[in-house]
C-alpha positions as CSV (number, residue, x, y, z in Angstrom):
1,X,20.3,9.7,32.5
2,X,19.6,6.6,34.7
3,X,15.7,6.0,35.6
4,X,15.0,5.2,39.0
5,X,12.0,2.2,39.5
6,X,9.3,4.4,39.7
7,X,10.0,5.9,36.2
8,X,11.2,2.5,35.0
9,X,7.7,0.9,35.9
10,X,6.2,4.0,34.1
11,X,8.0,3.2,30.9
12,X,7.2,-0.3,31.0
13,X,3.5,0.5,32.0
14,X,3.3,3.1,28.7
15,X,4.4,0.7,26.7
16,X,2.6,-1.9,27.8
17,X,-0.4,-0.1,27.5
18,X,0.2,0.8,23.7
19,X,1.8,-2.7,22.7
20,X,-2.1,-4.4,24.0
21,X,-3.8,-2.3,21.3
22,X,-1.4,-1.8,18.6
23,X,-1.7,-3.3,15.2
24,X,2.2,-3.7,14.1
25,X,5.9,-2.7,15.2
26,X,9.1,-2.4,13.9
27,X,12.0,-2.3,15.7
28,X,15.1,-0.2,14.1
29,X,18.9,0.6,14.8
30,X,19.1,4.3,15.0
31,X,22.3,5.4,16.2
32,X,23.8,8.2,14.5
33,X,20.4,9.8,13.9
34,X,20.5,13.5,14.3
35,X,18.2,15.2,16.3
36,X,16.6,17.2,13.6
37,X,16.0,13.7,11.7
38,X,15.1,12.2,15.4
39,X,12.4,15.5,15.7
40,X,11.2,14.8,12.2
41,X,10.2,11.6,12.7
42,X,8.5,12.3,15.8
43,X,6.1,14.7,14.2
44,X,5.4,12.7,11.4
45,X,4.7,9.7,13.6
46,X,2.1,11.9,15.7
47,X,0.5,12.8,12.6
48,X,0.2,8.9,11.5
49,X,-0.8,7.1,14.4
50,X,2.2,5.5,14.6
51,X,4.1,6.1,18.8
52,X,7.5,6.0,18.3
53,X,9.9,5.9,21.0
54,X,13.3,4.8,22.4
55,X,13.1,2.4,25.2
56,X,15.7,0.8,26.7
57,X,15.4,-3.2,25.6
58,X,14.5,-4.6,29.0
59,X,11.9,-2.4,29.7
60,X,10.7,-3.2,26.5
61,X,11.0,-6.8,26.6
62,X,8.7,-6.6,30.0
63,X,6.3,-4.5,28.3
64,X,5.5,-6.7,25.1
65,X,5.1,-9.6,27.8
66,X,1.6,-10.8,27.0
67,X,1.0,-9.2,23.9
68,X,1.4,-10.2,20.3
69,X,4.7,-8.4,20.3
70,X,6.7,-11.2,22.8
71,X,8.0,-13.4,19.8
72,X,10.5,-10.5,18.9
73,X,11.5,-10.2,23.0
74,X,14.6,-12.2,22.2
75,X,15.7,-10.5,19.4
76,X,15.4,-6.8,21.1
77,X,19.2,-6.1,21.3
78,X,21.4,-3.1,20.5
79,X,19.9,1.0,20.1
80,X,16.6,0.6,19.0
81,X,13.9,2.8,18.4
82,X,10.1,1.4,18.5
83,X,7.1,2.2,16.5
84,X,4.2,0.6,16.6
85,X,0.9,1.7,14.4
86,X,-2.0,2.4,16.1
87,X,-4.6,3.4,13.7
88,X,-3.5,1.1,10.4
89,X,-1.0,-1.7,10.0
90,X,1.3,-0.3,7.5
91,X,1.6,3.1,9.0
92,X,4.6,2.0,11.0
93,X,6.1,1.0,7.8
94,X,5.8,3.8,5.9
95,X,6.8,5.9,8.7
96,X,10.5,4.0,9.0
97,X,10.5,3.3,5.6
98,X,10.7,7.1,4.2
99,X,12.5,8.3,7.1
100,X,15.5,5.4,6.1
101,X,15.4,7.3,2.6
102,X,17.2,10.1,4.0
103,X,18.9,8.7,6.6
104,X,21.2,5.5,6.2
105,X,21.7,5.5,10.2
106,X,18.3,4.3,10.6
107,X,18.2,0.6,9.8
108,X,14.7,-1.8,9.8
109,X,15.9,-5.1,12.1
110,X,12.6,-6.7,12.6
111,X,8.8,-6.3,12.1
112,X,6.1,-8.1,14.0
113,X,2.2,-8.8,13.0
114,X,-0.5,-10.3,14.0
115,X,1.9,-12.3,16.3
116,X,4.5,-13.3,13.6
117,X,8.2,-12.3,13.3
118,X,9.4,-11.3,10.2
119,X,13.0,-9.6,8.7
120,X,13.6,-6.0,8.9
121,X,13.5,-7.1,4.8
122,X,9.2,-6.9,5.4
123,X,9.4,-3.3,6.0
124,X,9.0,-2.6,2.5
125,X,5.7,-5.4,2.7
126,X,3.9,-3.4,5.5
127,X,4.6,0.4,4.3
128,X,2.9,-1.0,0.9
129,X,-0.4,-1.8,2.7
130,X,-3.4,0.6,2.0
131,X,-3.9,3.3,4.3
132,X,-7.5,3.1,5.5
133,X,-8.9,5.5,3.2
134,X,-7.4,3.7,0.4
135,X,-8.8,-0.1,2.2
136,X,-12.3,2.3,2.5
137,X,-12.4,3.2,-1.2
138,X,-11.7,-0.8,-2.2
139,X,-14.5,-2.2,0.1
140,X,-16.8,0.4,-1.2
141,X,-16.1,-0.1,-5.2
142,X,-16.1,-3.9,-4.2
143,X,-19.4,-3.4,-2.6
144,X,-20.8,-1.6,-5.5
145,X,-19.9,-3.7,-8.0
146,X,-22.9,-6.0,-7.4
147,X,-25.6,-3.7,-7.6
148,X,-23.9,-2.2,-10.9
149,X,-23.6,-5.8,-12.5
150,X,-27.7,-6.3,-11.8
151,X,-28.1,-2.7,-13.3
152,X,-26.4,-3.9,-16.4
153,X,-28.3,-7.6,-16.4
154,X,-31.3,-5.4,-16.3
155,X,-30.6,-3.6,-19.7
156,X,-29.3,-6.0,-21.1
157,X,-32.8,-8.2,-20.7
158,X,-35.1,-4.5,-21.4
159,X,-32.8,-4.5,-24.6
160,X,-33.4,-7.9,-25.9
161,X,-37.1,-8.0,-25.3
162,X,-38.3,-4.4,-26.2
163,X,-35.5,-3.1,-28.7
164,X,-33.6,-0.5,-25.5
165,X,-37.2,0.8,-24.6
166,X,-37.6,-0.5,-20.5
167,X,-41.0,0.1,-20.6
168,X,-43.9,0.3,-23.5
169,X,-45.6,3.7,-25.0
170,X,-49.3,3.5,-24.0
171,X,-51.5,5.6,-26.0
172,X,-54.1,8.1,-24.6
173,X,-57.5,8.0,-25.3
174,X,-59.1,10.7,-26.2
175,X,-61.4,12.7,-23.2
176,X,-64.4,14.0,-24.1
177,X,-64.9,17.2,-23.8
178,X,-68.2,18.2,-21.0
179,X,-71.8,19.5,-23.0
């Protein structure tokens, strides 16, 4: 079904708007996708932060104007499908990534970040980057590590000076007892 302007410009304006604040995109050949793989995907990519969607390539081109998306704008060609991560980097990646496993229809063709171009080959780069729980639970080990090393400095020195004993025994003297 053809769009008319109005629903052209809101196409362009949707994407636009998600491009600006998205963190990566890959672009991928899906003809011969069923719908039931098509619907699949779709869920999945709702529950990852990841919008997916299937935009015809010169209303996508338009909408990546300006953004860190244009370098691909000359390679958009053929049926592709769009997903760009909004919460994560990789989760884009991992989206199109499992969803090829059981579908050889759906090819990778590129991948853009941080304003780079790279071959549909990178796929495989970006799904392998931590989810942010997983980058969480690195920064915080990474962070704790310091305060564990001093805590081990700090035996070490208690163990060399006093035999493992941090602090001295002090011996009571006796009270005397009221007349």
């Amino acid at each position: 079904m053809a769009l008319n302007l109005t629903q052209k410009k809101d196409v362009v304006a949707e994407v636009a708007e998600i491009a600006a604040k998205a963190h990566s995109l890959i672009a991928a050949e899906y003809a011969g996708t069923t719908v039931s793989q098509m619907t699949a995907m779709r869920k999945k990519a709702r529950e990852t932060g990841v919008f997916l969607k299937v935009v015809k390539n010169t209303l996508a081109a338009r909408a990546v104007d300006g953004t860190e998306f244009e370098v691909a704008k000359n390679d958009l060609v053929g049926p592709l499908l769009y997903a760009f991560s909004l919460e994560e980097p990789g989760a884009a990646g991992r989206l199109i990534k499992d969803a090829a496993k059981g579908n050889d229809k759906l090819q990778p063709k590129l991948v853009v970040v941080g304003g780079q171009q790279y071959p549909a080959s990178h796929v495989d780069v970006l799904a392998s980057l931590p989810t942010l729980e997983q980058a969480l639970g690195m920064l915080a080990r990474v962070l704790a590590e310091p305060a564990s090393m001093f805590a081990r400095a700090v035996k070490a020195v208690a163990d060399q000076q006093g035999g493992g004993d941090a602090a001295p025994a002090v011996e009571a003297e006796p009270v005397a007892e009221p007349a």
